[in-house]
Backbone bond lengths (Angstrom), bond angles and torsions (degrees), N, CA, C in turn:
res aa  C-N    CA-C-N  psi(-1)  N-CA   C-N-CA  omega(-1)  CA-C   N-CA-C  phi
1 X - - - 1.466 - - 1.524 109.02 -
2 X 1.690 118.32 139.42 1.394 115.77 -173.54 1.605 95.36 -145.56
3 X 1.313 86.15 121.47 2.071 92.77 168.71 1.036 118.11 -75.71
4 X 1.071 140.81 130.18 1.641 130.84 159.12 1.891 108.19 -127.04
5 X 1.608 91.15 168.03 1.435 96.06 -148.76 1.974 94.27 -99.04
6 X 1.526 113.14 97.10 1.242 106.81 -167.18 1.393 134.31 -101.71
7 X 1.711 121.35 -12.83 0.901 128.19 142.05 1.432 134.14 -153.64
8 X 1.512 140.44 -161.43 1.200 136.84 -175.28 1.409 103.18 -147.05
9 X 1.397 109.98 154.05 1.299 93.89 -167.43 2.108 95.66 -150.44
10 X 1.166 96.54 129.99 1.958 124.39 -162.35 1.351 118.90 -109.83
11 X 1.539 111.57 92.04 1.553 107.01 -172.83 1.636 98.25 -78.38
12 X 1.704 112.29 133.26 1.426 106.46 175.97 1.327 106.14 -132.67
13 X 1.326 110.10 160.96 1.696 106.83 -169.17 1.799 116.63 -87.39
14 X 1.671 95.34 5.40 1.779 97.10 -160.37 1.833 107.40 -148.30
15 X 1.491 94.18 58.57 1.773 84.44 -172.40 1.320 124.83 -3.61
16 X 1.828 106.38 -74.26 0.907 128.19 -171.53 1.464 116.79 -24.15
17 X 1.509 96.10 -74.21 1.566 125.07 -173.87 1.910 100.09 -60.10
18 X 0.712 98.65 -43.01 2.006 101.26 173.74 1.439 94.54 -65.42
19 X 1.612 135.91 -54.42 1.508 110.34 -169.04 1.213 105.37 -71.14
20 X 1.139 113.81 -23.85 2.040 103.58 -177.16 1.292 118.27 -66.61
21 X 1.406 114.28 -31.20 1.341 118.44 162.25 1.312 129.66 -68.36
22 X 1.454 103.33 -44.93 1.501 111.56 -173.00 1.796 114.54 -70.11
23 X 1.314 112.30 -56.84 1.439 136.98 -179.47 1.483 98.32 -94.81
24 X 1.526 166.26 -8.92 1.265 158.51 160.84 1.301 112.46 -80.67
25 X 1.594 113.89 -40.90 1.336 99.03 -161.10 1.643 89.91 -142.14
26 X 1.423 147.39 -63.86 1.549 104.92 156.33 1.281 121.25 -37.49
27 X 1.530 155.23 -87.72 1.267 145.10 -174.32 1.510 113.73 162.60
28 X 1.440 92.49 -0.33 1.863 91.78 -159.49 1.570 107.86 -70.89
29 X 1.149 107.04 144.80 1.573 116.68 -165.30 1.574 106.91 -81.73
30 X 1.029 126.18 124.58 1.816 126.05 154.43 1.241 142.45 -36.26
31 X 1.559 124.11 55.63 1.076 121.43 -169.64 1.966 129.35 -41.26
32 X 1.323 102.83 -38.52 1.745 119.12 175.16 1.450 106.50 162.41
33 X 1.158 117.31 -139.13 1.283 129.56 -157.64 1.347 120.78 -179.19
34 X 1.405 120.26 150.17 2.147 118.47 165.73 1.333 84.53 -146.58
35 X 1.496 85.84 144.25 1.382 107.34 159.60 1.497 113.66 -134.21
36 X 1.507 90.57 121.39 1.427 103.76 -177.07 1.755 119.31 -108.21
37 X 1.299 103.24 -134.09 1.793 91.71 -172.39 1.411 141.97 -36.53
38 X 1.361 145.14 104.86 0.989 124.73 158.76 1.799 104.51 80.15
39 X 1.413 108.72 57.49 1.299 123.28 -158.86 1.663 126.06 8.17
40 X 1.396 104.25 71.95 1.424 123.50 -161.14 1.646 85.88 -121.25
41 X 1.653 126.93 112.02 1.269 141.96 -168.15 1.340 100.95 -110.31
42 X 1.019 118.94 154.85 1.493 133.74 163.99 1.506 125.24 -154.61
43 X 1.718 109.86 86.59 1.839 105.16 168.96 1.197 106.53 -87.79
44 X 1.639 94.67 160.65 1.253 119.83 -163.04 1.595 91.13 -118.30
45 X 1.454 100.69 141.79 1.903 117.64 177.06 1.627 102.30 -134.68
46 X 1.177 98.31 148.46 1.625 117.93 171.34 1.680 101.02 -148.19
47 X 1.746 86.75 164.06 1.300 95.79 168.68 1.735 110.08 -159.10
48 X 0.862 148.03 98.44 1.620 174.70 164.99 1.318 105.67 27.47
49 X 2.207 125.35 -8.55 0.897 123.10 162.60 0.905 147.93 -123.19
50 X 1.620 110.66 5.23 1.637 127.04 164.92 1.834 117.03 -135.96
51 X 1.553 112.94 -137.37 1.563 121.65 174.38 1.155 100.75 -74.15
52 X 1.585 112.45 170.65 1.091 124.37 168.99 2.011 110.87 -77.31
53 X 1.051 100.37 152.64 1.710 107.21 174.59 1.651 104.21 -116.40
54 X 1.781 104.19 106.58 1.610 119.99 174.55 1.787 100.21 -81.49
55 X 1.336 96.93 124.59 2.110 111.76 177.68 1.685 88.42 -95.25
56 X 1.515 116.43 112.59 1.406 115.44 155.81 1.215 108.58 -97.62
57 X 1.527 117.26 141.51 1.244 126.65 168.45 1.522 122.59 -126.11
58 X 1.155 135.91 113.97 1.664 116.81 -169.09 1.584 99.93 -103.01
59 X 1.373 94.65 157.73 1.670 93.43 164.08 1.247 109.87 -92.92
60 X 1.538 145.13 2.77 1.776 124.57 140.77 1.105 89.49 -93.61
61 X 1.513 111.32 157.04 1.340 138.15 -146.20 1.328 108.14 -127.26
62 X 1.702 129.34 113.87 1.491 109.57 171.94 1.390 104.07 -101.17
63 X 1.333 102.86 -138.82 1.679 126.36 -138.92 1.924 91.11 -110.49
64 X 1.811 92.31 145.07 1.849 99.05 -179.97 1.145 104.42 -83.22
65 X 1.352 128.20 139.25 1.464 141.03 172.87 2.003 86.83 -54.06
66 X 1.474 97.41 126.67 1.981 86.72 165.70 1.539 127.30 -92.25
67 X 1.004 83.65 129.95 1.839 109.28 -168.41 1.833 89.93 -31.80
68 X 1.385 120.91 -57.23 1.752 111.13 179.86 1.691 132.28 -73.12
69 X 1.539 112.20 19.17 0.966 132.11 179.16 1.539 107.93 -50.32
70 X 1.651 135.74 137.61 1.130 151.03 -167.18 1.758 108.76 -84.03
71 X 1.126 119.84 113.46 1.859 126.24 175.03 1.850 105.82 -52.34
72 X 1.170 105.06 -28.69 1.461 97.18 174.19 1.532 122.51 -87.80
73 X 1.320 113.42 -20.95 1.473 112.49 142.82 1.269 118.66 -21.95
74 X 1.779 116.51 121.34 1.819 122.96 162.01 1.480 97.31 -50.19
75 X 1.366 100.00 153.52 1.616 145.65 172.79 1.157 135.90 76.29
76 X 1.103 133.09 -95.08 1.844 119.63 -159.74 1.452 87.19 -111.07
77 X 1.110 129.96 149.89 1.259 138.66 162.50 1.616 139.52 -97.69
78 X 1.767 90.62 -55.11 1.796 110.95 166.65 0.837 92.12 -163.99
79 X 1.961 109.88 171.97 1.018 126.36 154.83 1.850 103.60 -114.38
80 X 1.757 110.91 145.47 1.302 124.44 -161.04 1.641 97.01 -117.82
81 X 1.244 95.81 134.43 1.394 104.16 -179.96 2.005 109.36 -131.38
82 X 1.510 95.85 150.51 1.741 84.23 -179.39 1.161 119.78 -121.00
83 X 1.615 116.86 157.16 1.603 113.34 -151.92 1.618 90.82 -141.57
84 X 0.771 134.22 149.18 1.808 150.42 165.61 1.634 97.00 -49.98
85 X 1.522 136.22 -40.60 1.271 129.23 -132.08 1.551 92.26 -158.44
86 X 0.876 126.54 83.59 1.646 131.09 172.43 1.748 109.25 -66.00
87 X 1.127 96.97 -60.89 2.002 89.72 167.08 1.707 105.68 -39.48
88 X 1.306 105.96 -81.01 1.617 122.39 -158.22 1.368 92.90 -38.81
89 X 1.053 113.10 -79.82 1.585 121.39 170.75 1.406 118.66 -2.48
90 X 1.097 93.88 -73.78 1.714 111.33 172.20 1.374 124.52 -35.80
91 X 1.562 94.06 -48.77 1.759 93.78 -170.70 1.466 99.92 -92.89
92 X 1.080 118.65 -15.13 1.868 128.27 179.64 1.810 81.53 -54.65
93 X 1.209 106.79 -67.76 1.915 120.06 -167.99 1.644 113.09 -48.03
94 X 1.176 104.27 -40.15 1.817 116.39 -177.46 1.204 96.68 -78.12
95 X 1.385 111.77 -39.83 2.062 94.90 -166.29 1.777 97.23 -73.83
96 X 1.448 130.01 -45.14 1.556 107.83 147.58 1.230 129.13 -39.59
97 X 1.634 144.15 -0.28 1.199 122.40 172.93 1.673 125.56 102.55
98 X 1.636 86.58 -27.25 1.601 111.35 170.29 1.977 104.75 -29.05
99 X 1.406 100.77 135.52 2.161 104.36 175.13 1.445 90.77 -91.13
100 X 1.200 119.30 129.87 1.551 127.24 159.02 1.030 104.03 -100.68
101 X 1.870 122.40 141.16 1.419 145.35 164.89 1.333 131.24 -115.58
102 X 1.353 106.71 24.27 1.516 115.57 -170.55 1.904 102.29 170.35
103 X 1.028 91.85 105.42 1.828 97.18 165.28 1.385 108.28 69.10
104 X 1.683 105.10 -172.96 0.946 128.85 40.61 1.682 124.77 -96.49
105 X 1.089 122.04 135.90 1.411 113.64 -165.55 1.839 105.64 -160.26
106 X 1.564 111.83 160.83 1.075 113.58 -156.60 1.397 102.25 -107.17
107 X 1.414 117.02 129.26 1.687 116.68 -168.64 1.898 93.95 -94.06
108 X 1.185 112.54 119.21 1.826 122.48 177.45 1.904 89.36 -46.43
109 X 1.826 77.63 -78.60 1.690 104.98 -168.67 2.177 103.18 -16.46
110 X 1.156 123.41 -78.59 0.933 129.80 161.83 1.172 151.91 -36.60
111 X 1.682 100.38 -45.77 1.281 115.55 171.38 1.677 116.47 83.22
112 X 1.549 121.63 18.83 0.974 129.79 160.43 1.630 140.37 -113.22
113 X 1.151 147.22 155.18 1.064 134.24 173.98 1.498 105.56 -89.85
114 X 1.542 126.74 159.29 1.443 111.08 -164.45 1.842 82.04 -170.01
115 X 1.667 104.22 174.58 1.123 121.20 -167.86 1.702 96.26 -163.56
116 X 1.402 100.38 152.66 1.573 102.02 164.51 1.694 110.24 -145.94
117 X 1.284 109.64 139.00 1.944 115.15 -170.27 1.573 101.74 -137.79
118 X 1.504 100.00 172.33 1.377 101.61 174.26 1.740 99.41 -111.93
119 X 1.346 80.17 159.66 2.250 93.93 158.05 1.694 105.21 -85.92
120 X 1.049 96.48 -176.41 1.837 101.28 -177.09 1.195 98.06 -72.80
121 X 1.759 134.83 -14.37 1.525 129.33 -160.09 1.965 100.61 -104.59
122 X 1.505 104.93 11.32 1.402 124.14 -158.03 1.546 110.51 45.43
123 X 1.415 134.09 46.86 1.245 131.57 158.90 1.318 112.85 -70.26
124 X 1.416 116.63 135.65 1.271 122.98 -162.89 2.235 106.87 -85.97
125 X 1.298 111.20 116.14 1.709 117.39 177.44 1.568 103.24 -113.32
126 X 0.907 128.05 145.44 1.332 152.03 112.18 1.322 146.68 -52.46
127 X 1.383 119.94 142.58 1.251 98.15 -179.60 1.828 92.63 -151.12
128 X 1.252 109.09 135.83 1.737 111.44 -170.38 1.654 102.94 -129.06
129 X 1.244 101.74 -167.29 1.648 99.79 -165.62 1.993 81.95 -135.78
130 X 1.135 121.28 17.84 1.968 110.13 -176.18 1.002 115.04 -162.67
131 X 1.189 142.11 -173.76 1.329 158.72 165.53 1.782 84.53 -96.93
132 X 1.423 125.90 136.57 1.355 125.71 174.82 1.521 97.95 -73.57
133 X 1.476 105.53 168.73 1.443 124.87 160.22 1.216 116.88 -77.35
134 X 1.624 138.63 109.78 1.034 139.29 176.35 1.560 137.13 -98.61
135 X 1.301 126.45 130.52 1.760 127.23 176.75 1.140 94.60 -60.47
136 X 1.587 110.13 149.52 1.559 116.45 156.81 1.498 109.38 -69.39
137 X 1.902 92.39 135.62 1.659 97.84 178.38 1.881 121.37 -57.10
138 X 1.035 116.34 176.13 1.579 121.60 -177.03 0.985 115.83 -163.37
139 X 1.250 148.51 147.10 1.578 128.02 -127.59 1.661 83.15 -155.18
């Protein structure tokens, strides 16, 4: 038996505006879509180097994650993605308009260069240039 990590899944309030982001300007391709209950949608995105990314959209509408939300807050935090060029990247993302909340800047401790942005739903992404340098765990 082998787990693997196969997708993620993003309730957003604005398809549209989520595929333009997601598939316009990250790149991830449109696999299809279902729509099931009570106009409750779900596309599906990939892109040639990780899981798939599920776009939920409901037709009742909740509440925006707030952009000043606390990192020590329980649960999901970001999703991290990796790029050859964390600068370039960056300004590729800003000259779209992209909000940056962190960097781009080079973590010593780690040994990576890294960045952090929002989606239009202010979900918090990343984007780094490594696998960080890690301490052995200790329990």
């Amino acid at each position: 038996m082998k787990l693997r990590f196969e997708h993620v899944a993003i309730t957003v309030s604005d398809m549209k505006k989520s595929l333009a982001f997601y598939r316009d300007i990250l790149g991830f391709e449109v696999m299809g879509q279902l729509t099931l209950r009570d106009g409750f949608l779900i596309v599906y995105l990939k892109n040639e180097e990780g899981p798939i990314i599920e776009l939920f959209e409901f037709a009742e509408k909740g509440e925006h994650i707030p952009e000043n939300r606390h990192d020590r807050n329980y649960g999901f935090k970001h999703l991290c993605f990796r790029v050859d060029d964390v600068n370039a990247y960056s300004e590729y993302l800003k000259g779209h308009g992209v909000t940056f909340i962190e960097g781009p800047r080079y973590d010593e401790k780690a040994q990576i260069h890294l960045a952090f942005f929002l989606d239009p739903d202010n979900n918090k992404l990343e984007i780094t240039s490594a696998a960080a340098v890690m301490e052995q765990y200790k329990e």
